[in-house]
C-alpha positions in Angstrom: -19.7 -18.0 -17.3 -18.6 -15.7 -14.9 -19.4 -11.6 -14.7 -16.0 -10.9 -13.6 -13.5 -13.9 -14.9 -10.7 -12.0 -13.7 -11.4 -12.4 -10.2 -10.6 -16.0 -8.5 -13.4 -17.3 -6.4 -10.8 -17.7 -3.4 -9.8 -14.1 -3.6 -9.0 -12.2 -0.3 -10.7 -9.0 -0.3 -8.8 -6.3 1.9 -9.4 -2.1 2.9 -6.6 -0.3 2.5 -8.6 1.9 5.4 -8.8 -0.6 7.8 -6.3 0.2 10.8 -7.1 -3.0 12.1 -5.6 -5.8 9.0 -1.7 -5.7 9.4 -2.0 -5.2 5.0 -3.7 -2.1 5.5 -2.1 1.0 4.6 -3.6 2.5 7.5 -2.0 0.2 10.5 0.5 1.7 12.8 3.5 -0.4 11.6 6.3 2.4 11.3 9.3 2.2 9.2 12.0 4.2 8.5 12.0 5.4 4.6 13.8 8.2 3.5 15.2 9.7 6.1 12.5 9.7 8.1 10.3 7.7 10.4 6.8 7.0 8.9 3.8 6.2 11.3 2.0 3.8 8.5 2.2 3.6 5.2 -0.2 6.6 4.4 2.0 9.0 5.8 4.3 8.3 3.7 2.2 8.1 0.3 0.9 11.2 1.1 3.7 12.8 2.2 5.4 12.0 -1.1 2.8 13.6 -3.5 4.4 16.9 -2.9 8.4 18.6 -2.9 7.7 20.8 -0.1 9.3 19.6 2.7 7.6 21.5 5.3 4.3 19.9 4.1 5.5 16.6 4.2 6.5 17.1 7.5 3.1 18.3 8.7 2.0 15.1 7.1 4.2 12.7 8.5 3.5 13.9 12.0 -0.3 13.9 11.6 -2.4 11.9 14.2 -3.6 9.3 12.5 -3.2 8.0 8.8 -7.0 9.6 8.6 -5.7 12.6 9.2 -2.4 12.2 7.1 -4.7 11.1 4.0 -7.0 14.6 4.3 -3.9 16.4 4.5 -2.9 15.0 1.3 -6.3 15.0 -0.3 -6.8 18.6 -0.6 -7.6 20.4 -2.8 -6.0 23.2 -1.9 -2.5 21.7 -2.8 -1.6 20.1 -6.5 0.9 17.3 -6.0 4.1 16.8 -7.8 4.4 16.8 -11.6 5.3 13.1 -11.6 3.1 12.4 -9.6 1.0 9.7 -11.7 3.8 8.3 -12.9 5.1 7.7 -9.5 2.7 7.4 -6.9 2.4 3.2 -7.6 6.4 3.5 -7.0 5.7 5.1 -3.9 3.0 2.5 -2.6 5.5 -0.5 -3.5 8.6 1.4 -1.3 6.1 1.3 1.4 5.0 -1.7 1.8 8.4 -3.4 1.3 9.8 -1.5 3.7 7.0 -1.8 6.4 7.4 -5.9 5.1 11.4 -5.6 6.1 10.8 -4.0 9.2 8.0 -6.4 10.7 8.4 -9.6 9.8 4.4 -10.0 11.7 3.2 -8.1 8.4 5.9 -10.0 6.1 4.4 -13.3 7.1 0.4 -11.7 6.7 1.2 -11.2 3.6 3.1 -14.2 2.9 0.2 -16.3 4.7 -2.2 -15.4 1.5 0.1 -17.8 -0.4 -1.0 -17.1 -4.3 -4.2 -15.8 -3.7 -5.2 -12.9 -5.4 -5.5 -9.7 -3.3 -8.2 -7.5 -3.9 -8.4 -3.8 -2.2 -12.2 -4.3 -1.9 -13.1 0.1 -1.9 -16.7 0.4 -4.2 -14.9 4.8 -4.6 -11.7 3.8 -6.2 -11.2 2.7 -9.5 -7.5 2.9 -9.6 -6.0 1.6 -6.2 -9.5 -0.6 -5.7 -11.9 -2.7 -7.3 -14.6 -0.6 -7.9 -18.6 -1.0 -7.3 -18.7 -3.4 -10.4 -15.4 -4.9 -9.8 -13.9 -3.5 -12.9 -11.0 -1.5 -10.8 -7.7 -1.5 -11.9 -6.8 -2.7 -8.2 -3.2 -0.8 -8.1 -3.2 -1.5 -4.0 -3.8 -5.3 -4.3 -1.2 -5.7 -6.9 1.2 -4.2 -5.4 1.0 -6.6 -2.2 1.1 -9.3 -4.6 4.0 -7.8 -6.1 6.1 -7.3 -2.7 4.7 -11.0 -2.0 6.7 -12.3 -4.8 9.6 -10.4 -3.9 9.7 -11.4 0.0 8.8 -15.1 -1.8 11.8 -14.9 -3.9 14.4 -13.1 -1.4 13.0 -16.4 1.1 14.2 -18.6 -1.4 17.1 -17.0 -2.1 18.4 -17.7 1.3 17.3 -21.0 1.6 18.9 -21.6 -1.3 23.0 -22.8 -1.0 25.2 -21.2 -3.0 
């Protein structure tokens, strides 16, 4: 019997930090989103936590997605009322949109066919697995989710009407 039966044995395990892996929501893929031009997907995610527009312009410009995410991590600032109803919202737009704009990350993702995605961070219990693997894994569902989507709107055009 298995520790962790919810995780497949051919799972592909992923860092949302790793500027390097095309899935990452660190690499320099921009998009346009909103209005705006977003450097990678954490400028945007960050940028969104708050209303203030000013801010999310000092986060969108930011140097690097490391840089973006500190900006967006502190403390100093409280993020958006909605914000935990939202923020998973936020991280699907994102990668869609990066997806629709590069068909090099489209096919990435498309490449893991139906294996399960699994943002492999020991810290983060929400968007990762966790140190025991008991994560909710928010960041790898949602690439499965915009997998299925770009699966379906693939089919969709293949398909005759």
């Amino acid at each position: 019997m298995a520790i962790f039966p919810d995780l497949e044995a051919d799972a592909i395990y992923l860092s949302q930090t790793n500027p390097d892996e095309p899935l990452s929501a660190f690499s320099a893929y921009a998009f346009h989103l909103d209005g705006h031009e977003w450097p990678t997907v954490t400028h945007y995610f960050q940028a969104m936590k708050f209303d203030d527009e000013a801010l999310q312009a000092r986060i969108r410009q930011a140097p690097s997605a490391k840089k973006a995410r500190g900006i967006g991590r502190s403390r100093l600032r409280k993020p958006r009322a909605d914000w935990s109803s939202v923020r998973t919202t936020v991280m699907t737009r994102a990668i869609y949109t990066r997806c629709r704009t590069h068909d090099d990350v489209a096919t990435a993702l498309l490449d893991t066919g139906e294996r399960q995605l699994i943002e492999s961070n020991a810290y983060d219990y929400f968007w990762g697995c966790g140190r025991d693997r008991r994560g909710q894994n928010e960041f790898g569902k949602v690439l499965m989710n915009v997998r299925a989507k770009l699966r379906a709107e693939l089919h969709e055009e293949k398909t005759p009407d």
